[in-house]
C-alpha positions as CSV (number, residue, x, y, z in Angstrom):
1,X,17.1,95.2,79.7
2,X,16.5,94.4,76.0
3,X,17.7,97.4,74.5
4,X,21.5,97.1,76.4
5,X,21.2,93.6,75.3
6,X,20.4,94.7,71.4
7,X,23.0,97.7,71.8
8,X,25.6,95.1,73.3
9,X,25.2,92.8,69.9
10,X,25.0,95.8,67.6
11,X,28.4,96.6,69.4
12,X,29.5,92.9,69.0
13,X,28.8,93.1,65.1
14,X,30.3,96.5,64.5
15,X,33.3,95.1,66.3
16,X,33.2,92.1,64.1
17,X,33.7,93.5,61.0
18,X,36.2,96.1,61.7
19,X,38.2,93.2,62.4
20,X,37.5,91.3,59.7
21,X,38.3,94.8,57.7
22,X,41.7,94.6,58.7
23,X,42.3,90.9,58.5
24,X,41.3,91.2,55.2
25,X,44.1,94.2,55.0
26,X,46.6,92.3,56.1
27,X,45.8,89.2,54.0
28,X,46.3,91.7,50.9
29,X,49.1,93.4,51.7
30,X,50.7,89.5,52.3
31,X,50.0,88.6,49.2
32,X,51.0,91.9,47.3
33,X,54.5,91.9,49.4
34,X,54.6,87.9,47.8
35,X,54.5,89.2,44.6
36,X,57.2,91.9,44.8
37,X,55.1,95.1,45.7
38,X,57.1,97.4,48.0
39,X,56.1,98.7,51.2
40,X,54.9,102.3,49.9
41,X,52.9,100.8,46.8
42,X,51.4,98.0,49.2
43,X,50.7,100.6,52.2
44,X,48.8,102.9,49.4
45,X,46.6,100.1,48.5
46,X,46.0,98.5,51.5
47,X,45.2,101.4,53.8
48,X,48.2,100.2,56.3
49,X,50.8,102.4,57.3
50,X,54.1,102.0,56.2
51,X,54.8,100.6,59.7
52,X,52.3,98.0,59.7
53,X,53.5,96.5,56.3
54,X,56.9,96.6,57.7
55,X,55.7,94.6,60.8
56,X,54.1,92.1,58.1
57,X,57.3,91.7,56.6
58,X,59.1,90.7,60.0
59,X,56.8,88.1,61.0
């Protein structure tokens, strides 16, 4: 019962930072669209897809 309870939190973690990954993405590619970057230069950086820094710009 431990080791499903470790494996759960391992899960949890892993889970964790791959959304803090991208919230950190995202966070970027705001500021880099504040300061003029387009949406190819600011997709390159970031990792994003051209569609997701398009979606950042919409909101």
């Amino acid at each position: 019962m431990n080791q499903g309870r470790e494996e759960g939190t391992e899960q949890g973690r892993a889970q964790g930072k791959a959304e803090g990954k991208v919230e950190e993405k995202i966070a970027i590619a705001r500021n880099l669209l504040g300061i003029g970057l387009d949406v190819r230069k600011v997709s390159e950086v970031t990792g994003l897809s051209e569609l997701e820094v398009d979606a950042l710009i919409s909101k």
